[in-house]
Phi, psi and omega in degrees: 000311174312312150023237162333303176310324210300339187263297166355092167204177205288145188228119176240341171248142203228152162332188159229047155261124192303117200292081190335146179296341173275358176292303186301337183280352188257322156310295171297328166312315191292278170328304180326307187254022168309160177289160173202124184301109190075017186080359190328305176068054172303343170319136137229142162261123182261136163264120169265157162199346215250137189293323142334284164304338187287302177319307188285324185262001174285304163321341246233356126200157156348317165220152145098358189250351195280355165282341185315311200315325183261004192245137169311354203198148164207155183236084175262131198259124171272192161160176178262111146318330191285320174315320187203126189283349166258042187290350166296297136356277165287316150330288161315323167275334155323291222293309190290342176292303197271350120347274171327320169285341181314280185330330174272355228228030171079335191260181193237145167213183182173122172307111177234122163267126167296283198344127154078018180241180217240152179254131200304359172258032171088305189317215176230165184295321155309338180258318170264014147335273180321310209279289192297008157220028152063019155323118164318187194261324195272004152323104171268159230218078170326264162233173155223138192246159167248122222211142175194187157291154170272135177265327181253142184261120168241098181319177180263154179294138183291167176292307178304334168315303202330133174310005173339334174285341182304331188293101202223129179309090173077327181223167134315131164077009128126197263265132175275183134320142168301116140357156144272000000 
């Protein structure tokens, strides 16, 4: 698994080959068995391919979504709020489960968050989602991961990048005191 982290990193540009289907069954499979809190499993998923429709979620906010328009394959990850009150939570580990498997499965992938972002006509980004794969209304809309062959070669973050300082021993902010 470490691996697999290590190599991982966002892919915005993809082959113009189609991901095969049994790969996408291997995603959704991957997703199917993410951890979810009490088992709830609030999740859904729509499989995008059809290029027309890729294109309408790439429009889906102002910055950060427009690669969609290039990648064969996107996965939007939903839910019922009513199900589960951390479904933002399960979501997000859905989304990053079916990330991870990519990266062993050959593919490139790469995160456009919805949740909470404004749509270039004043609405929300989550209201025209919803309208382009026909969500209900009591639906909420997590993100779309965008998935392909990498068209871009990206190394994995070296090990010295790492945020180590972010890292903090028994206490925040650094080395506590001994008990007495």
């Amino acid at each position: 698994m470490l691996d697999i982290l290590r190599k991982r990193r966002s892919i915005r540009q993809f082959e113009a080959r189609p991901v095969e289907q049994e790969t996408i069954e291997l995603l959704i499979e991957a997703a199917l068995r993410a951890p979810s809190s009490r088992g709830l499993c609030p999740w859904e998923f729509v499989v995008v391919t059809d290029p027309q429709r890729l294109k309408a979620l790439s429009r889906a906010k102002p910055h950060g979504a427009e690669f969609l328009a290039r990648a064969p394959l996107a996965i939007v990850v939903a839910a019922d709020p009513e199900r589960c009150d951390v479904w933002v939570e399960d979501c997000a580990i859905a989304a990053i489960v079916m990330q991870l498997t990519a990266v062993s499965l050959g593919l490139g992938s790469c995160w456009a968050q919805i949740r909470l972002r404004p749509h270039g006509d004043g609405g929300s980004a989550e209201a025209y989602v919803r309208e382009i794969v026909a969500l209900p209304e009591r639906m909420a809309v997590d993100c779309i991961i965008g998935f392909g062959y990498p068209q871009e070669k990206k190394a994995g973050h070296a090990h010295k990048s790492l945020p180590f300082a972010k890292v903090h021993r028994e206490i925040f902010g650094g080395k506590p005191a001994v008990p007495t």
